[in-house]
PyMOL commands that place a pseudoatom at each C-alpha (Angstrom):
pseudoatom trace, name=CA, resn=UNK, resi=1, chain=A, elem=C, hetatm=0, pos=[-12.271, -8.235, 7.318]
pseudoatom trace, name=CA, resn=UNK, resi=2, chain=A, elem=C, hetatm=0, pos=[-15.886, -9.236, 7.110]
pseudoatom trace, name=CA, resn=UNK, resi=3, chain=A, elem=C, hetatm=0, pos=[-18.094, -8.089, 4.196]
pseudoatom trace, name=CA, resn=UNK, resi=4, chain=A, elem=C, hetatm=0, pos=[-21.310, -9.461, 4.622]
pseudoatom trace, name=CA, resn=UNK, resi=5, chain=A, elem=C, hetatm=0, pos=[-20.539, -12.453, 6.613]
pseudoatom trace, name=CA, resn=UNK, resi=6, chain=A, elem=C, hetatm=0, pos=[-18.037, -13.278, 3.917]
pseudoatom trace, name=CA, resn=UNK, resi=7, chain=A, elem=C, hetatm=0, pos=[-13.998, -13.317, 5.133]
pseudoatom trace, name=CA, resn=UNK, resi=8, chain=A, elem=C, hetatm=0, pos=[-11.677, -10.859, 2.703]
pseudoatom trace, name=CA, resn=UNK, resi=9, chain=A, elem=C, hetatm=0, pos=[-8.369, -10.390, 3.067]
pseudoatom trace, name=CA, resn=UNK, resi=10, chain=A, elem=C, hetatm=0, pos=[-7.254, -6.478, 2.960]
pseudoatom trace, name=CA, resn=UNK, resi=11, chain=A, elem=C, hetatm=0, pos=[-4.499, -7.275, 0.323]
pseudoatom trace, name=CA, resn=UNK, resi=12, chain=A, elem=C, hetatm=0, pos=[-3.413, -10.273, -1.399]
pseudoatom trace, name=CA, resn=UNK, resi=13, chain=A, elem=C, hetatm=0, pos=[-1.174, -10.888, -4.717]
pseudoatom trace, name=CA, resn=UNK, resi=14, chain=A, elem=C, hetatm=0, pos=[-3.232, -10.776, -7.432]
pseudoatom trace, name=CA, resn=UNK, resi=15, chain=A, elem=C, hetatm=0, pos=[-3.587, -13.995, -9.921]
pseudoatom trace, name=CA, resn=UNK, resi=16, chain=A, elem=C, hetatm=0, pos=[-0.757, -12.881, -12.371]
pseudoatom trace, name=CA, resn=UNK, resi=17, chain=A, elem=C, hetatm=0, pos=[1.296, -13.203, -9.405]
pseudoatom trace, name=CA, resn=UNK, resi=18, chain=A, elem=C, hetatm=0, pos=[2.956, -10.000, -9.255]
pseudoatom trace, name=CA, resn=UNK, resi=19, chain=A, elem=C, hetatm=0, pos=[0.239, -6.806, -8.777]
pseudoatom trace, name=CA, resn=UNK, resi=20, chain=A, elem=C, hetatm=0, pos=[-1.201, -6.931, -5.707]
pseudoatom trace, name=CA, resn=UNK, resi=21, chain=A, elem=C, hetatm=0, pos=[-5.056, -5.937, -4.563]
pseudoatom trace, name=CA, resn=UNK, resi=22, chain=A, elem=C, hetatm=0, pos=[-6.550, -3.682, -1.777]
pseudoatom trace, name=CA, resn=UNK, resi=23, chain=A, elem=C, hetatm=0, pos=[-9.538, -2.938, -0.191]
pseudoatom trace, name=CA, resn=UNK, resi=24, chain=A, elem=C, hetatm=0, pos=[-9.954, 0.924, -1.202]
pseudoatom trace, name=CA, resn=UNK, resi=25, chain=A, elem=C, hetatm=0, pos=[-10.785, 1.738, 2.617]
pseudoatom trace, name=CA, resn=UNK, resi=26, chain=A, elem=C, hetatm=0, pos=[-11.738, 5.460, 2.198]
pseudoatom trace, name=CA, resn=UNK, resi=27, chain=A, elem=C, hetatm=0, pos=[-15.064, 3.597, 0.314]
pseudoatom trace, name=CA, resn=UNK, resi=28, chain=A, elem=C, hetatm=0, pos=[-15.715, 1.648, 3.262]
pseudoatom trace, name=CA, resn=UNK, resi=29, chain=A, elem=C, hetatm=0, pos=[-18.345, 1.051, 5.097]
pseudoatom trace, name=CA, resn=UNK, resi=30, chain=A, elem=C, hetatm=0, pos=[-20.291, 2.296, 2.039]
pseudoatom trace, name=CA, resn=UNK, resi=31, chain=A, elem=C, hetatm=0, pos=[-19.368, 0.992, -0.956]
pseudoatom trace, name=CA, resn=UNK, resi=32, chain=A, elem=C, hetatm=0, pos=[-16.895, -2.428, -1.374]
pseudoatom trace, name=CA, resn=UNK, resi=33, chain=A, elem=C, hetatm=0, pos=[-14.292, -1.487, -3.559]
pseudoatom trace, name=CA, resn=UNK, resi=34, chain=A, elem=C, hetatm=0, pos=[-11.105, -2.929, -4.906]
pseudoatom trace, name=CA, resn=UNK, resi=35, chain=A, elem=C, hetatm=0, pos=[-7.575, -1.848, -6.514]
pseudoatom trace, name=CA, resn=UNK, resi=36, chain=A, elem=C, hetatm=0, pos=[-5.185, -3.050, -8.216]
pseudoatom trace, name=CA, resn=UNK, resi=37, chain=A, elem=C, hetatm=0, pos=[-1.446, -2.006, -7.400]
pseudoatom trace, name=CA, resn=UNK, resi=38, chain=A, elem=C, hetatm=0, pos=[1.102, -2.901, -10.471]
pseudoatom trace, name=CA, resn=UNK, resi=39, chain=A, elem=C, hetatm=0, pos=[3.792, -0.149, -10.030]
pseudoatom trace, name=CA, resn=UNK, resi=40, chain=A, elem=C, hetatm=0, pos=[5.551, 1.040, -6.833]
pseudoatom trace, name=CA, resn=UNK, resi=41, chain=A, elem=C, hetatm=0, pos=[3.911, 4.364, -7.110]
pseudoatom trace, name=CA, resn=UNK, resi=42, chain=A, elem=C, hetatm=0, pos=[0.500, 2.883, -6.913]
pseudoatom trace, name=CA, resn=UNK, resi=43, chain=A, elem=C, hetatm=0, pos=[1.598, 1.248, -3.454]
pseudoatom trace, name=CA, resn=UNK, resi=44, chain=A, elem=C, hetatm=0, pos=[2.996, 4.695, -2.524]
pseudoatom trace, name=CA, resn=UNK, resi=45, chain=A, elem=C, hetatm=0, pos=[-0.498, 6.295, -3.806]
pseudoatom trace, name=CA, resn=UNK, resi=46, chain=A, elem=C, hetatm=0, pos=[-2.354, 3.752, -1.731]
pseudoatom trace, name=CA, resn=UNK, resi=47, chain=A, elem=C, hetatm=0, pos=[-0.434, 4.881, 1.768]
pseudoatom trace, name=CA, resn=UNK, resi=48, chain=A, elem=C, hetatm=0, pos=[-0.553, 8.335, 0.956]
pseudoatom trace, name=CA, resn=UNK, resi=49, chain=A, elem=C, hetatm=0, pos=[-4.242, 8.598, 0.173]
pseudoatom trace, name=CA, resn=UNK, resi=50, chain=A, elem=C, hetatm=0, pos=[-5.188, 6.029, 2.620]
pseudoatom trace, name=CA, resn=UNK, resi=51, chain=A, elem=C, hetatm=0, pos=[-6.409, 3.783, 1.083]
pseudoatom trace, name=CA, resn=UNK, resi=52, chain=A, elem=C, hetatm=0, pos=[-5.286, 1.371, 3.271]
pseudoatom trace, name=CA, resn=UNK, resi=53, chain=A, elem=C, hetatm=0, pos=[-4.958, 1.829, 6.633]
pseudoatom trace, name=CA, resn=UNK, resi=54, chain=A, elem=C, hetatm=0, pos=[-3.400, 0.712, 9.930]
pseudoatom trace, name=CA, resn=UNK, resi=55, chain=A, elem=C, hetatm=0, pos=[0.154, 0.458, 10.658]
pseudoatom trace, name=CA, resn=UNK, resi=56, chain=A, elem=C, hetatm=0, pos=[0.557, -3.685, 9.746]
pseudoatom trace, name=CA, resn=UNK, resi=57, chain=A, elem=C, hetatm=0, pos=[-1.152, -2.837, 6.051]
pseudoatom trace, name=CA, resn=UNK, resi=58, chain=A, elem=C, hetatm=0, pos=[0.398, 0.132, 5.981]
pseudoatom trace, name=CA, resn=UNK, resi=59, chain=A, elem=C, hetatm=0, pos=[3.732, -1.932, 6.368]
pseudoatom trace, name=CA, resn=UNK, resi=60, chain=A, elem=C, hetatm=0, pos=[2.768, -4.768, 3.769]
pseudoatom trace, name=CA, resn=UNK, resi=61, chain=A, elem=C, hetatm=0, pos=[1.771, -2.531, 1.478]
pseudoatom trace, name=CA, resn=UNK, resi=62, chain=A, elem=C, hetatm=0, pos=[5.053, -0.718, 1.715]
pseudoatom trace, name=CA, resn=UNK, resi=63, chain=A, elem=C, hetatm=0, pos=[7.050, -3.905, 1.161]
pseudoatom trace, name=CA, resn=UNK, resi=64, chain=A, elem=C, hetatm=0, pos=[4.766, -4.770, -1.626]
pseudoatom trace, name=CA, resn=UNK, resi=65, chain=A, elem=C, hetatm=0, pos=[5.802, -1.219, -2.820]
pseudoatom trace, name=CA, resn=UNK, resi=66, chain=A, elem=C, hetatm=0, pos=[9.883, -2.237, -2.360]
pseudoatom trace, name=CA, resn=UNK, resi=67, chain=A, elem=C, hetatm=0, pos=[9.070, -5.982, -4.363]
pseudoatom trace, name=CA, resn=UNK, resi=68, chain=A, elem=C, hetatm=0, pos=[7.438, -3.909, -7.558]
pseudoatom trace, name=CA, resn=UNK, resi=69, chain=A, elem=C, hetatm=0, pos=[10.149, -1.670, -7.725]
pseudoatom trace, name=CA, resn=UNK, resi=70, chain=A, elem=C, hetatm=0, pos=[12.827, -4.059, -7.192]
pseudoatom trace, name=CA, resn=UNK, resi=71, chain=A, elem=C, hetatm=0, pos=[10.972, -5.802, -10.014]
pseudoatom trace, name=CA, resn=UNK, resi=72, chain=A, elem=C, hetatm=0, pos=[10.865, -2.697, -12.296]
pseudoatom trace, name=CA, resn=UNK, resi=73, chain=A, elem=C, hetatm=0, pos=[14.394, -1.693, -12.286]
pseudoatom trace, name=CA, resn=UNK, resi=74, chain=A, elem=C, hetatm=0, pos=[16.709, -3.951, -9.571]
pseudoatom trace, name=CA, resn=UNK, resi=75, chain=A, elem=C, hetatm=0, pos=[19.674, -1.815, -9.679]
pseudoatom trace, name=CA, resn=UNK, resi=76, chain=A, elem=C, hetatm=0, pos=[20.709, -0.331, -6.860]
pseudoatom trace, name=CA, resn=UNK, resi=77, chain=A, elem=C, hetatm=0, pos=[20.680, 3.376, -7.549]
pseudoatom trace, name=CA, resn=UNK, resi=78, chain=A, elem=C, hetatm=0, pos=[16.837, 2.658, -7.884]
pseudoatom trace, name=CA, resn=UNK, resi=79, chain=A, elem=C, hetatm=0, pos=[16.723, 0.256, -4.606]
pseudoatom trace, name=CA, resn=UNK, resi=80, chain=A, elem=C, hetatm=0, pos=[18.362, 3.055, -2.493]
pseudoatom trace, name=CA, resn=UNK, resi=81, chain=A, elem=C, hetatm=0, pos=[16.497, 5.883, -3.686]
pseudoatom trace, name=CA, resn=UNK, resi=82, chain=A, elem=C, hetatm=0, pos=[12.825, 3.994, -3.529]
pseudoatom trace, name=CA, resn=UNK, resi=83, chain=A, elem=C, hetatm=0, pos=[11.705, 4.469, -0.371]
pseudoatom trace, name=CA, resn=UNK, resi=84, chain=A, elem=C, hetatm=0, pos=[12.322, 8.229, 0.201]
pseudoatom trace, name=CA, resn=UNK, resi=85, chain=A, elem=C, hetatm=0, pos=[11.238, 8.655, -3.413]
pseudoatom trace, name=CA, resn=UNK, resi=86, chain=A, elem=C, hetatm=0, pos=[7.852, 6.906, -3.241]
pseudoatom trace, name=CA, resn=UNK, resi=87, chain=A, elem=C, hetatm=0, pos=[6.664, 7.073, 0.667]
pseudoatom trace, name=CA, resn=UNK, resi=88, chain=A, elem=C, hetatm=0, pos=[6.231, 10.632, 2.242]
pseudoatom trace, name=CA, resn=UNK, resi=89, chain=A, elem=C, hetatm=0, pos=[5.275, 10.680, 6.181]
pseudoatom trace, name=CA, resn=UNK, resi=90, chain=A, elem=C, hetatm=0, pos=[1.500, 10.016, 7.006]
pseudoatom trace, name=CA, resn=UNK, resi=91, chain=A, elem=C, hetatm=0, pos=[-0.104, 11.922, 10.182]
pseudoatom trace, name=CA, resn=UNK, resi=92, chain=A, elem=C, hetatm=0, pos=[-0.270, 9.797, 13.515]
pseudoatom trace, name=CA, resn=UNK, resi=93, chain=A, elem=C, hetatm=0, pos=[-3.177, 8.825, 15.049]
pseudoatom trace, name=CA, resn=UNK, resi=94, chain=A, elem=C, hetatm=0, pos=[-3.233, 12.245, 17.149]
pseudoatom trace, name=CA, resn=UNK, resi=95, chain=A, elem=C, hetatm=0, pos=[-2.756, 14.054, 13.768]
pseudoatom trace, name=CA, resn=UNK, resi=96, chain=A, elem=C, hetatm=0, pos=[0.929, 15.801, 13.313]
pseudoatom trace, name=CA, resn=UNK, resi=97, chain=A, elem=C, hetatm=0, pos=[2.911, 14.013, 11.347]
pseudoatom trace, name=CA, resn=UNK, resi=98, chain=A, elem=C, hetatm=0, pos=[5.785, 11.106, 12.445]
pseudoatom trace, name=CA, resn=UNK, resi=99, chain=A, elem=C, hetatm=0, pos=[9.489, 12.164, 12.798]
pseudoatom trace, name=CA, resn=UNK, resi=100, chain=A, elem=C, hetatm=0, pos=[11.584, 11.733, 9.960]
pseudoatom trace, name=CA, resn=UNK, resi=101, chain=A, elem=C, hetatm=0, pos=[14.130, 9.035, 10.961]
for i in range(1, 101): cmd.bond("trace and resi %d" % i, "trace and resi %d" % (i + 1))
show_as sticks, trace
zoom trace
């Protein structure tokens, strides 16, 4: 993405090589703003706010998600209960919601 002529990726890990940063798109195009995910939830908060947007972000910002929990708590109680606990459906382009698979 191009912020005044200047190339930004719209999410990269973050220096201390674990939290990872987003371009808060619900600012855009009027304010350039960025976050900083650290826990799984904040991924989750990110999707469901939509703050990022677009199926392939969407997607890395899920598995980003799945690596911070893992890190948190790598048992696998937590591993198999993380993605229906943290990521609800988001609407579809036409606006009703995706079937639950």
């Amino acid at each position: 993405m191009k912020i005044g002529g200047v190339a930004h990726r719209t999410i990269w890990v973050e220096p201390d090589g674990w939290s990872v940063g987003i371009i808060d798109q619900t600012r855009l195009p009027h304010a350039f703003v960025t976050l900083t995910l650290r826990r799984a939830e904040d991924a989750a908060r990110a999707i469901s706010d939509m703050e990022v947007r677009g199926a392939p972000l969407i997607g890395a910002t899920a598995a980003y998600g799945m690596a911070l929990a893992a890190r948190a708590d790598a048992g696998d109680e937590a591993l198999e209960s993380g993605p229906d606990a943290r990521c609800a459906p988001q609407p579809a382009a036409g606006g009703s919601p995706p079937p639950r698979l």
